[in-house]
N, C-alpha and C positions, 0 to 999 in steps of 0.2 A: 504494500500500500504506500502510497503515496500522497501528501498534499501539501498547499501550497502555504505554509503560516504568515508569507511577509509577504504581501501584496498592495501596494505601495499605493491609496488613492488619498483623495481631498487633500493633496499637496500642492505647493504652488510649483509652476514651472522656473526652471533658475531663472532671472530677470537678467540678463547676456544679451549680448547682438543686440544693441536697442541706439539711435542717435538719443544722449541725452541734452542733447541742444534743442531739437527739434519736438522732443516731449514737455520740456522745461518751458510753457506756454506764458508764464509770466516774462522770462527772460526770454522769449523771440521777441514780445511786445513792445521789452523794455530796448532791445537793441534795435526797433523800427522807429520807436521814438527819442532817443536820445544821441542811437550813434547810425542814423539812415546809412547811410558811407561805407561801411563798415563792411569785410567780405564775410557773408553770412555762411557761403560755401565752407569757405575755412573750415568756421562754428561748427558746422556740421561733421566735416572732416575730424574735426577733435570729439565732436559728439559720438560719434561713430569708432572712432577710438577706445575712448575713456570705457565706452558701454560694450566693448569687447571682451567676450570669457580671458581670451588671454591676459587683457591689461586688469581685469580684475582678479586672473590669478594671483599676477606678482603685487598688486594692492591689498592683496589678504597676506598674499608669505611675508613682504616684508617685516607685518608686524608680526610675527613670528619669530622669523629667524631675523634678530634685531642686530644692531651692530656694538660688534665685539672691541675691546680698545688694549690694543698692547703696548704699555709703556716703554718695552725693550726689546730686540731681536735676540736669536737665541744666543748670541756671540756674548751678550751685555751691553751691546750700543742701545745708546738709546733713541727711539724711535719715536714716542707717541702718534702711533699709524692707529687710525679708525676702520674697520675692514665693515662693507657693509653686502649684503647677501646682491646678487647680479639686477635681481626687479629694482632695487633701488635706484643703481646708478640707470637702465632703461627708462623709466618712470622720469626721473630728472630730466633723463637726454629728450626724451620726447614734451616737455614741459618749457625748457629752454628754447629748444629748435623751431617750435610753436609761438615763441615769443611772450609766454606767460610772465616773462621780467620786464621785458624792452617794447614793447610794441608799441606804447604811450610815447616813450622815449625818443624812436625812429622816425615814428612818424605824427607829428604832431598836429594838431589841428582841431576841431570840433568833432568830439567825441571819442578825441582819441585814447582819452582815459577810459573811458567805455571796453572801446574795441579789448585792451590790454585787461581789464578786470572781468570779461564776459572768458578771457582764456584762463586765466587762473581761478577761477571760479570752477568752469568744467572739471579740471584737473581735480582741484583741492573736494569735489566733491564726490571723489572715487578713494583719491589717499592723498589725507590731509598730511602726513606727515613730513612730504615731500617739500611743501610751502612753505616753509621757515626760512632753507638757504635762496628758494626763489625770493622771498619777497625780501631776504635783505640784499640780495644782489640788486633787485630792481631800487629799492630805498636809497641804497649807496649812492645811485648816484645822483639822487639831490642835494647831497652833505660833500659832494667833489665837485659838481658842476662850477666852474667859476674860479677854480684854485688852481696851482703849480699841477697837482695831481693830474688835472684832467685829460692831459694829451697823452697820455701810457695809460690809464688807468681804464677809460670812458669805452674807446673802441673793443678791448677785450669785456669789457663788461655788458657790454650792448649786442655782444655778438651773439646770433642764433645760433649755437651750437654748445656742445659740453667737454670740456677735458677735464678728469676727475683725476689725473697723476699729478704727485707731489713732487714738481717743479720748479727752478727758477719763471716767475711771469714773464719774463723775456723772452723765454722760448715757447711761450703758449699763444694761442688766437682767443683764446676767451679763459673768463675768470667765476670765479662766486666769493663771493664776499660773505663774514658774519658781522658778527658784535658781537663785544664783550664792554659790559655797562656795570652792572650792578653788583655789590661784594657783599659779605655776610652780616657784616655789621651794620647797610644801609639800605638795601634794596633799592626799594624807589628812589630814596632820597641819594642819589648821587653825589652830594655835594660834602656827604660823608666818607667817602672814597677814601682810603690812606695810598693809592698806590701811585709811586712818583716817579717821576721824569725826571732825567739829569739830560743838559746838553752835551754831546759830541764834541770835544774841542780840543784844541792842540793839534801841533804840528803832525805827529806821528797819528793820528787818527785815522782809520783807515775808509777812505772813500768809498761810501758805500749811497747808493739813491738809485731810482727808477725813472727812467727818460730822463730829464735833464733835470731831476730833482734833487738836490743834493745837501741844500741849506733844509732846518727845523729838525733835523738828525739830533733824536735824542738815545736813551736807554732806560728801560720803563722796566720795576722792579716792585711787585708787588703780588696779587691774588683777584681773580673774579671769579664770584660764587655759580655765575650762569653765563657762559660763555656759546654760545648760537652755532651750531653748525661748526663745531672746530675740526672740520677738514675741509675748508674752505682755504682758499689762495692768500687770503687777505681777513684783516679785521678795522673796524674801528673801536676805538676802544675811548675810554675817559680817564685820566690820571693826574694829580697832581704838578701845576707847577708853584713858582711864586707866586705870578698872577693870581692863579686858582684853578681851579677843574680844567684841563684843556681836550681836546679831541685830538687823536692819533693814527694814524694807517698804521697798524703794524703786520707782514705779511709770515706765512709760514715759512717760506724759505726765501733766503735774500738772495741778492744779485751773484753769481757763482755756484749757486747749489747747494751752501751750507745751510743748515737748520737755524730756524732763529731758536729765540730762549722762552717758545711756550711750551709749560709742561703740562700735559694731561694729567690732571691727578686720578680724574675716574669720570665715568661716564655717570650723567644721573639717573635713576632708576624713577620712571616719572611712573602718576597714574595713568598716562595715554603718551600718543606720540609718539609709541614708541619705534617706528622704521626711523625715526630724525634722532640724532646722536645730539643730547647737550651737555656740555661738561664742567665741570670746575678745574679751573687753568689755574698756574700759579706763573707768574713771568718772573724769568731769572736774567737781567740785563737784557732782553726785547729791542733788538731795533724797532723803530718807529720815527714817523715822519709826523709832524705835527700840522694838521689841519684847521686852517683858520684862524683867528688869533688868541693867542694866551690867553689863557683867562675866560675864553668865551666859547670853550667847548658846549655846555649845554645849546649857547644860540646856533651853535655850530651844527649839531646833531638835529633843531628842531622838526625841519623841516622833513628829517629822514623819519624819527617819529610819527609824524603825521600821517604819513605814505604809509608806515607798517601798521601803524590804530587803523587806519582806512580797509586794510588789508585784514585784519584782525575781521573785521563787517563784513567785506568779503567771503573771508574764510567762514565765519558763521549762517551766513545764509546759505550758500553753497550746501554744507552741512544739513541742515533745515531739509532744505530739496531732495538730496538723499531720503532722511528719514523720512517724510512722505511720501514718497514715492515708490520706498520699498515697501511701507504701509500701505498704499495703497493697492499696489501690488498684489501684495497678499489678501488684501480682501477681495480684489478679486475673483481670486481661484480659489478662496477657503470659504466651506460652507458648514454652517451650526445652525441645528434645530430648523432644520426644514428649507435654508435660505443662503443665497451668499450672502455673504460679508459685507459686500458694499452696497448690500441693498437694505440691511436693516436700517433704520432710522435711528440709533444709536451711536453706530457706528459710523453714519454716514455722518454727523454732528462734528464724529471726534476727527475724521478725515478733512469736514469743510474747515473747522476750526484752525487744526493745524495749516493746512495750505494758507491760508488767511495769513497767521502769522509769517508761513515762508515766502509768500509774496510782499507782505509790507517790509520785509527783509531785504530780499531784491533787489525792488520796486528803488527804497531809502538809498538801499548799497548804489543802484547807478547811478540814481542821483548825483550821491557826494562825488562818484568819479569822474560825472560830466561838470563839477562846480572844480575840478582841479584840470581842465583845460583852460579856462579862463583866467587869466593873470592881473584882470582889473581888480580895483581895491576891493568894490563889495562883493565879490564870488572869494575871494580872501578871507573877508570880513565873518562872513555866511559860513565857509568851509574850517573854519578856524572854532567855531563852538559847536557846529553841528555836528561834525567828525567822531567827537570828543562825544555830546551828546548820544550819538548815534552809537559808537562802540558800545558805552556804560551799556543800553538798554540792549541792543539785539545780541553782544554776548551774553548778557546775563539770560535771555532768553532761549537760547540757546541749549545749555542741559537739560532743561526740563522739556523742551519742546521734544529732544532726542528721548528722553526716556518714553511719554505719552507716545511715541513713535513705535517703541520698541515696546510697549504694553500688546500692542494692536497686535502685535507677531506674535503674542503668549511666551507658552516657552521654549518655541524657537529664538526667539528674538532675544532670549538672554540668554544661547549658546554663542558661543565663537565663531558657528558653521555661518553666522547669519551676519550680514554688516551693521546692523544695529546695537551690538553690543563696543566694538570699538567706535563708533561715533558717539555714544553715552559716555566713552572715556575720552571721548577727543574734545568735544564742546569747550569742557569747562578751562583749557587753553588758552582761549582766546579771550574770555573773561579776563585771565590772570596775568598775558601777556602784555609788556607796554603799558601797562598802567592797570589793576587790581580797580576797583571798584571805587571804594574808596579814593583813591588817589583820582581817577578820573574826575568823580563829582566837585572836590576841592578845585581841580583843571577846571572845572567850567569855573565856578565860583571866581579864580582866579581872575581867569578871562574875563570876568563882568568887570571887575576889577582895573586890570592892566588896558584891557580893547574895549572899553564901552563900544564902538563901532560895533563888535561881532554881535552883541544883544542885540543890537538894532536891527543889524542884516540880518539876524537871527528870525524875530519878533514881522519885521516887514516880510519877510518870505510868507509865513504862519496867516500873514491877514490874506493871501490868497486863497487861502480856502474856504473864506468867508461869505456867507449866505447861501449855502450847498447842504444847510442840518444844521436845526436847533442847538444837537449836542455839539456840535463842531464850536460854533457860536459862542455856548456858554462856558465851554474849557477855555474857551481862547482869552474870553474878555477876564477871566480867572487867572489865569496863566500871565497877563498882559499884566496886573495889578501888581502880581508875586511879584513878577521881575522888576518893576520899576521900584518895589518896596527893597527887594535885594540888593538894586543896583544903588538903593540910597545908603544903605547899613554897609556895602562895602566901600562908601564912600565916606561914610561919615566916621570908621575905624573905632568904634566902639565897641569893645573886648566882649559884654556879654552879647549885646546884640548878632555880633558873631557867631560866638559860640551857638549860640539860637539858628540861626542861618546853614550853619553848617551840621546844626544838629538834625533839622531837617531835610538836609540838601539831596539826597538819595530818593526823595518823595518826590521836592521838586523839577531835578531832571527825570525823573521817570515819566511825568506830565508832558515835560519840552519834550523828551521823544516821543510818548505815543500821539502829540498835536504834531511833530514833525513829519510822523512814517504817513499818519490822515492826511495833510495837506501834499506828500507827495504822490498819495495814491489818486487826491480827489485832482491833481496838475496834471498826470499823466496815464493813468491803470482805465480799465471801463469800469464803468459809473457804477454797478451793480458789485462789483468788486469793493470801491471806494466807499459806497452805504454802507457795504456789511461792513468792513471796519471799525466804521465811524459808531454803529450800532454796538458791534462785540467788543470795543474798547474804551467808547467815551461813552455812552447811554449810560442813562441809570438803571437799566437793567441786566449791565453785563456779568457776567459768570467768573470764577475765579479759577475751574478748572477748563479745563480744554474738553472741549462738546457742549459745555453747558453756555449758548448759544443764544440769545435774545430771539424774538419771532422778528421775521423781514429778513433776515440772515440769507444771502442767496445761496440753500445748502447745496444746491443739485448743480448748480454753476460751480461749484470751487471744489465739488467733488470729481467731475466732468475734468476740472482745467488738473487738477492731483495728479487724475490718472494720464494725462494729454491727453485726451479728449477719447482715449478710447476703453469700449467697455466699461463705462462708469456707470451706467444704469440696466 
């Protein structure tokens, strides 16, 4: 006798072979309206990619077989090599070659931050992991544009391609950049660094610079707690001078082929992330070249910040779209008590709801990249607290959106076998990167502060949404009141009033975002998209968890757009 005990039904098909460009209905929308221009073909080309069984095998191994770090070779030299399993450095090459760093860069223009964040997006929303050395490669070169650096440094870094051997950069066509910021005694606050800089001087010193740079030659002697991608070509880094905090190039290997003086102490064992190598460095006399002037490293770095916060929003919606999508997914071909999945009325709640949020994620994210084509003061002014704004709220949005994600899956979706168990560990990254929560909301607070302008262009963007819904309306004129009372208490420097200010500040920007993500939905998204929003986040009816959905909600519309338009009813 015989029979069959494993017989495999009511499972979903693997979710492979699929364009997720051309499924991703908010993001065709958002790249028809914001970056028209743009080679949509490409998008697709990456879509078609990224949604390939093969590129999602090496998106699963990586986090698996993670990268190993050996201080030493077996001789006893010492090495600090990063070895990382082969999908890694593929996944990179195909990421770079794409233009997921430079594309903004190369070709500039109207939408060109668009075009550049719809390819890194794709990518980052198969393996986020990979995004850390792209996006300080791309960052980089806002913090070099302008300086000595730029003529050796710019062309390899902009270039569509990848060399991952540990080189002199003079014999390479392209480069990846990290950072190394923050130490253990200060984190955020930088300005607590002990690690110093001595200058290069004297006759016998040995000439040492890249391209004709040869002056700001120092040796940097100290420890960073989180150091980005240290097998990367280059870093910038922050260390003491007299002046005070300054900014540094300092490269892995120098001109000749010798090693510079960073030491791997150990790779960090994070709760996600884990295909991207970060480590804690210790620098033992470091050549580095000094960026920008003395003293004014933080100004120096700001604007590379910005880029990477932007990118942080990026990387989180991206994120977002996975997990719905894979939720979606699976209700389509999972059927309980009589019905599929995505035809209960429950479920259907919890899928419109989530897309909802992934689209005002999006929707926000192109936004801010189409306000960082623009070089006028108020797209400046605007992109300078909304950014900021925008990071706090859609990362923090972010893990729990991933987990309600990975609820929908049961428990599949909290094995390994299934992508939604590393995206529940990858979320909360981006929260933490570039500025923690806290430290962000003080940033805006600052900013009202330092750029009264940014509130302005903040506030006058916000009154576009105005007369499109009651609720919209009555957040606003609310929100309008706050700020002007904020913008008086940090003007008027009044220690408790402050402390008050700041004690609520985490309330207040969570308002400016969800009036921000509303008025970009109600500028650009269709109308019936842009209501429910306004409905499921400012009403006085909205719900605290995810499904639990005001009436007006367009549920069958955002269920429909989850699944890209197919099979959803």
């Amino acid at each position: 006798m015989s029979a069959s005990t494993h017989t495999v039904v009511n499972q979903s098909a693997p979710r492979v072979d699929v364009d997720e460009y051309a499924l991703n209905t908010a993001l065709v929308e958002g790249v028809a309206a914001l970056a028209p221009d743009a080679d949509t073909a490409e998008f697709s080309r990456i879509g078609q990619l990224v949604g390939s069984a093969s590129f999602q095998h090496d998106a699963r191994i990586v986090h698996r077989q993670t990268p190993q770090h050996s201080s030493h070779d077996r001789w006893g030299h010492r090495v600090d090599d990063v070895e990382f399993h082969p999908g890694y450095h593929r996944i990179i090459d195909d990421a770079l070659s794409a233009g997921a760093h430079a594309q903004g860069w190369n070709h500039p223009g109207p939408g060109a931050n668009v075009d550049r964040a719809v390819r890194f997006m794709l990518f980052s929303q198969i393996e986020p992991g990979h995004a850390c050395p792209v996006s300080m490669t791309h960052s980089a070169v806002a913090a070099l544009q302008g300086t000595p650096h730029a003529d050796f440094w710019l062309p390899r870094l902009l270039s569509h391609s990848y060399d991952p051997r540990l080189i002199d950069a003079h014999d390479k066509e392209a480069v990846t950049f990290g950072m190394a910021m923050t130490e253990k005694q200060g984190g955020s606050d930088v300005r607590a660094n002990t690690t110093r800089a001595v200058p290069v001087t004297g006759t016998s010193a040995e000439p040492l610079g890249f391209g004709d740079v040869t002056d700001g030659h120092h040796l940097l002697t100290g420890h960073k707690w989180f150091c980005s991608a240290p097998q990367s070509d280059a870093f910038l880094m922050l260390a003491q001078l007299d002046e005070g905090v300054s900014c540094f190039l300092v490269p892995r290997i120098l001109p000749g082929g010798r090693r510079n003086g960073i030491r791997i102490q150990r790779l960090k064992d994070k709760v996600g992330n884990k295909s991207n190598a970060s480590s804690e460095i210790e620098l033992a006399d470091a050549h580095g070249w000094l960026v920008g002037e003395p003293g004014r490293g933080v100004r120096t770095i700001i604007e590379m910040v910005n880029r990477t916060r932007l990118d942080c929003i990026l990387g989180s919606a991206a994120g977002m779209r996975q997990a719905v999508a894979e939720a979606a997914w699976h209700a389509q071909h999972r059927s309980a008590f009589g019905a599929r999945l995505v035809d209960q009325p429950l479920m259907r709640s919890v899928l419109a709801d989530l897309q909802l949020e992934a689209e005002a994620a999006t929707w926000t994210a192109l936004h801010l990249a189409r306000a960082h084509d623009d070089s006028s003061a108020e797209d400046a002014d605007f992109r300078r607290i909304a950014t900021a704004v925008a990071k706090y709220w859609i990362c923090k949005r972010g893990p729990e959106h991933a987990y309600e994600a990975l609820e929908c899956l049961g428990g599949n979706g909290y094995t390994e076998d299934f992508p939604l168990a590393m995206r529940y560990r990858e979320q909360p990254v981006m929260a933490v990167w570039e500025g923690s929560g806290n430290v962000i909301v003080l940033d805006v607070i600052r900013a009202m502060a330092k750029d009264p302008a940014s509130a302005k262009a903040f506030l006058a963007y916000l009154e576009s949404g105005l007369g499109r819904g009651g609720a919209y309306d009555r957040a606003f004129e609310r929100l309008a009141g706050d700020l002007t009372e904020a913008s008086q208490v940090v003007a008027g420097g009044d220690d408790s009033a402050m402390a008050k200010l700041q004690g609520g500040g985490r309330v207040l920007v969570e308002r400016m975002a969800l009036l921000l993500q509303a008025a970009v939905l109600l500028d650009h998204a269709p109308a019936e998209v842009a209501e429910s929003f306004v409905l499921a986040r400012l009403g006085e009816d909205r719900g605290r968890e995810y499904g639990a959905l005001p009436a007006g909600v367009a549920v069958h519309l955002l269920v429909e757009r989850a699944a890209g338009g197919v099979n959803a009813r």
